[in-house]
Backbone bond lengths (Angstrom), bond angles and torsions (degrees), N, CA, C in turn:
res aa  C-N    CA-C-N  psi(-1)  N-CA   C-N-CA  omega(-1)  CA-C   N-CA-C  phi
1 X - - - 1.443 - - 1.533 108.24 -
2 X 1.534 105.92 138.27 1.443 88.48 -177.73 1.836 88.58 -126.06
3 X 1.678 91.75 149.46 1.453 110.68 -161.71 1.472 122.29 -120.43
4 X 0.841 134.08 146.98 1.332 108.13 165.76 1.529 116.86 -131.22
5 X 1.557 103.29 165.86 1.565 103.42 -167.31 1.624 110.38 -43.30
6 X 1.655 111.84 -62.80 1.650 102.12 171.82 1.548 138.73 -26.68
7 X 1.234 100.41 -53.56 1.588 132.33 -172.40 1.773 101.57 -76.06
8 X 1.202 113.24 -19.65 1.815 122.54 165.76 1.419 93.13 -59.12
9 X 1.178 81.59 -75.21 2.031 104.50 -154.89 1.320 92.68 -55.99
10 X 1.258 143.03 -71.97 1.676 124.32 170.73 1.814 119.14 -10.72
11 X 1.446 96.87 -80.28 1.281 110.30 169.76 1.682 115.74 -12.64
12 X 1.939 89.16 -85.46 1.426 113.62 -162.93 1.799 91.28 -42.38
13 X 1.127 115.52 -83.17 1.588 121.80 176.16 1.262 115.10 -25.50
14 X 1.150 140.50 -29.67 1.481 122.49 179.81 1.553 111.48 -81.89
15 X 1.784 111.54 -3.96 1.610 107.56 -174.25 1.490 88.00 -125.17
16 X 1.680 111.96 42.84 1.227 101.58 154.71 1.295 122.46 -87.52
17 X 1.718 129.19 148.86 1.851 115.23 -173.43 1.070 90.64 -152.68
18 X 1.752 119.84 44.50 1.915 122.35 156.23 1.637 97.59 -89.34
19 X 1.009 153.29 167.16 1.625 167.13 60.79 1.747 84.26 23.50
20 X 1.711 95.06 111.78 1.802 117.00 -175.27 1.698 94.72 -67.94
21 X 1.188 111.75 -53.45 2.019 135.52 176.62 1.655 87.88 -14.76
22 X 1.696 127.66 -52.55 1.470 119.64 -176.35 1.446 114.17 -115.24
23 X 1.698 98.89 90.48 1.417 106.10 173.02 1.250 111.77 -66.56
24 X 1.315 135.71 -8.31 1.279 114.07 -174.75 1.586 106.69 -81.33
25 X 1.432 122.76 -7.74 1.418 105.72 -173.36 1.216 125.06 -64.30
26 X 1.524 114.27 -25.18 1.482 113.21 173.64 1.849 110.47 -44.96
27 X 1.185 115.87 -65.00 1.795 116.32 -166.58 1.724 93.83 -63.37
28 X 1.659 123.47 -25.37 1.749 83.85 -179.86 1.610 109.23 -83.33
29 X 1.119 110.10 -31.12 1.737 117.08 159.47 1.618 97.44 -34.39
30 X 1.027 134.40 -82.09 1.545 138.27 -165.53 1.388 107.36 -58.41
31 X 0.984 140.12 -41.33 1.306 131.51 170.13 1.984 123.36 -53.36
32 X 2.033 86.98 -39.84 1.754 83.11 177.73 1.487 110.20 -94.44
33 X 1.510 123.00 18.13 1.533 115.48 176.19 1.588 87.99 -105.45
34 X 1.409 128.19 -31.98 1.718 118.15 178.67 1.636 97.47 -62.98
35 X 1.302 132.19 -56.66 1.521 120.12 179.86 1.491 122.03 -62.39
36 X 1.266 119.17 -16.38 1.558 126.56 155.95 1.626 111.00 -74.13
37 X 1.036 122.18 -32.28 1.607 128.01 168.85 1.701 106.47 -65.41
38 X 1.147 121.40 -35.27 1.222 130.36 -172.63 1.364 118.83 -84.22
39 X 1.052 120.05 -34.97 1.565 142.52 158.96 1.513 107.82 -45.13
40 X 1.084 120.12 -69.63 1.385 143.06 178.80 1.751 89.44 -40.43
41 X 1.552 144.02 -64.32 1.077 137.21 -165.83 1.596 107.27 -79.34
42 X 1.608 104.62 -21.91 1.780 100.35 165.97 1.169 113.17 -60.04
43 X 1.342 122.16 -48.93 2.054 126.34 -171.25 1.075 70.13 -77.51
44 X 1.467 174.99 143.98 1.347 148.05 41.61 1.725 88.93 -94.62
45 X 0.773 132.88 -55.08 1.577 152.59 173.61 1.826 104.47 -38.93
46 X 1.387 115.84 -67.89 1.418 131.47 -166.70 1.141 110.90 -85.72
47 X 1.497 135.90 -25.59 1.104 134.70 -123.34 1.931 90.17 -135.31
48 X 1.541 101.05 -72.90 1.641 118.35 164.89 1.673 131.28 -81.91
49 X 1.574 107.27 -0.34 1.839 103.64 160.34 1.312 87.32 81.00
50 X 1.797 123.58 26.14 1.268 102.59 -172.76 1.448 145.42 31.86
51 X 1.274 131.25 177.73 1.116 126.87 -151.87 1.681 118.65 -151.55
52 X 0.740 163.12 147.28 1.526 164.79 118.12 1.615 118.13 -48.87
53 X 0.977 124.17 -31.21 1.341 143.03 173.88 1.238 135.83 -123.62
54 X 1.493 117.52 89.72 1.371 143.91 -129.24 1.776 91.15 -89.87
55 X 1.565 114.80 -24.42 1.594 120.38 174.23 2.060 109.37 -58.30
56 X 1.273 84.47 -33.08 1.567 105.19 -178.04 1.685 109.29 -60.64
57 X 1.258 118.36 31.51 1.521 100.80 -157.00 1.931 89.46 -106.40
58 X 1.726 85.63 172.23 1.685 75.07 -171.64 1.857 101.62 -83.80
59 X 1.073 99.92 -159.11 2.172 85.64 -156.80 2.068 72.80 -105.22
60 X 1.547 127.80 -16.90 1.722 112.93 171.90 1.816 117.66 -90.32
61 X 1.317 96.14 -0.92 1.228 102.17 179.29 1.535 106.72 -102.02
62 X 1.502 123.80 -26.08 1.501 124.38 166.45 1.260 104.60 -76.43
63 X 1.585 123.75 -36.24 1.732 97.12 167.47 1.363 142.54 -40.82
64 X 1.968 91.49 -56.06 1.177 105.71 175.13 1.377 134.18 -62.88
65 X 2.080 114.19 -12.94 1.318 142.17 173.45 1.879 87.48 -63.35
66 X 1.048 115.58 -69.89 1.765 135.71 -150.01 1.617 93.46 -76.62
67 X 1.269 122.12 0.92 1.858 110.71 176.06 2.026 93.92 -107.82
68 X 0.911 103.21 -40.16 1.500 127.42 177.81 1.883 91.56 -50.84
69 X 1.028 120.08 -62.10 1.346 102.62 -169.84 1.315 131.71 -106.97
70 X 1.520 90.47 6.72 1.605 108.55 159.00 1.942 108.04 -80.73
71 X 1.168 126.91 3.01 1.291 127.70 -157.05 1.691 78.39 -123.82
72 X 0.726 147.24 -58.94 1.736 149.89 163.99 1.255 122.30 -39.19
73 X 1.500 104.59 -46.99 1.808 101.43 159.71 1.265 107.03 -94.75
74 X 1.318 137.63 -2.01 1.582 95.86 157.20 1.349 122.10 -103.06
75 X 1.540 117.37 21.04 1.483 151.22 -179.05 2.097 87.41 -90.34
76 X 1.465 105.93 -59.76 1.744 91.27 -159.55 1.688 94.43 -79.34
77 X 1.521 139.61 -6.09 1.156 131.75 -168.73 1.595 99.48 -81.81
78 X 1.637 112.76 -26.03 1.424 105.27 -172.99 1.259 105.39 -98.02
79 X 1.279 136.87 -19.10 1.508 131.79 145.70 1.282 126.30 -37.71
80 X 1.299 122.50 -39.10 1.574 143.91 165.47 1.720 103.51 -58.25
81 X 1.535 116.92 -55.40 1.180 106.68 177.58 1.344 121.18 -80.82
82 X 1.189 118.49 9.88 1.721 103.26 -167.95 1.824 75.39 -118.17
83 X 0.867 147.91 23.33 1.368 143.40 159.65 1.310 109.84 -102.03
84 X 1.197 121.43 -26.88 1.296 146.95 -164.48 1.791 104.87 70.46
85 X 1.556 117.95 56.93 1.386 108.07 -172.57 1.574 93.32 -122.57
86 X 1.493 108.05 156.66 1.522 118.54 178.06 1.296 128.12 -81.99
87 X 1.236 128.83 85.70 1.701 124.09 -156.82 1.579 106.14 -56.85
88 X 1.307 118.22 -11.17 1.858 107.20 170.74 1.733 84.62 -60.67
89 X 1.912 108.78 -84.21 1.355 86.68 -166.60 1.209 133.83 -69.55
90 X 0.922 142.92 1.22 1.957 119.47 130.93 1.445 145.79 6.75
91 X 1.967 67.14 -71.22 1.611 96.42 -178.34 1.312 102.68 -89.87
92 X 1.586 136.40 -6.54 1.638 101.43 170.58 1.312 97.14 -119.33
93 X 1.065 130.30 11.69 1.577 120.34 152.53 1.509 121.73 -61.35
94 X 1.850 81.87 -37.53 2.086 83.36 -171.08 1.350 105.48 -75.22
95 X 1.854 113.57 -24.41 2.057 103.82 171.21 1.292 103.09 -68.77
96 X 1.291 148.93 -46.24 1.074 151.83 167.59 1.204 123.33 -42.45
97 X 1.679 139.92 -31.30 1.365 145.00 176.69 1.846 89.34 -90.36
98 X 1.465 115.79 -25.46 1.643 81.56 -174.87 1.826 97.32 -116.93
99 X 0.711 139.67 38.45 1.806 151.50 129.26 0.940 92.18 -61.89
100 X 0.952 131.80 -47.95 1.733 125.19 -146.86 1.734 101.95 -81.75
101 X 1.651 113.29 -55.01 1.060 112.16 175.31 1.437 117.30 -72.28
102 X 1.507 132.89 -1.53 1.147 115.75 177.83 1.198 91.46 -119.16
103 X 1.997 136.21 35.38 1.703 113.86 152.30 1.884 75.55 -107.61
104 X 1.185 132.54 -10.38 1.354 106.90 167.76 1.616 129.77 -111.16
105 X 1.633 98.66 37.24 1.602 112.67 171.02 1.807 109.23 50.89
106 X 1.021 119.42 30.27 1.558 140.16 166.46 1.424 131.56 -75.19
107 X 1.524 84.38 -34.32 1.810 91.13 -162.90 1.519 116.67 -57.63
108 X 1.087 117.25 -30.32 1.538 96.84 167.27 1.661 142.24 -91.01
109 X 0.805 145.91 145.21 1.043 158.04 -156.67 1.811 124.51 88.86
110 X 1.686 130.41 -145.20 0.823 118.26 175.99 1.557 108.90 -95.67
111 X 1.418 115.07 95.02 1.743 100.52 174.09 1.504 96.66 -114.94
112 X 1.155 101.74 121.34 1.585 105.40 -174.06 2.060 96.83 -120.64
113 X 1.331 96.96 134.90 1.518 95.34 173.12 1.533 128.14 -97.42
């Protein structure tokens, strides 16, 4: 299927079922699917003896990686809408802010504009 960022955020938003009245719920929603994303790399740690080679993963532990961050983007798509912002441009501002820092050897660290 091919998707696009707009046509996400449509999506994601039409199976929204918070009360719109508290936009802020989207970012605390997003905050506890990033610590459920994070979890997932703790049992990778506790669970699998960790790893060096993240290809190495088991194919129920990459599920549970790939449900984890499907719950995060459709956590930052409704952050986008309760701002009223367009997650395409988001997303090509943020390739665009870091082109920029990597034709001017920037990109790492904190360069914030």
């Amino acid at each position: 299927m091919n998707l696009t960022f707009s046509a996400y955020q449509a999506r994601a938003h039409s199976t929204a079922v918070y009360p719109s009245r508290y936009w802020e719920y989207p970012f605390i929603g997003l905050a506890g699917e990033v610590g459920e994303l994070c979890n997932q790399v703790k049992k990778i740690i506790r669970d699998d003896g960790g790893m060096d080679d993240p290809t190495q993963l088991t194919n129920s532990r990459r599920a549970k990686i790939q449900d984890e961050v499907g719950d995060v983007l459709w956590y930052v798509a409704e952050v986008c809408s309760s701002l009223g912002l367009s997650l395409e441009a988001v997303a090509a501002a943020n390739l665009e802010k870091l082109a920029e820092r990597a034709r001017t050897n920037s990109i790492h660290g904190d360069n914030r504009r």
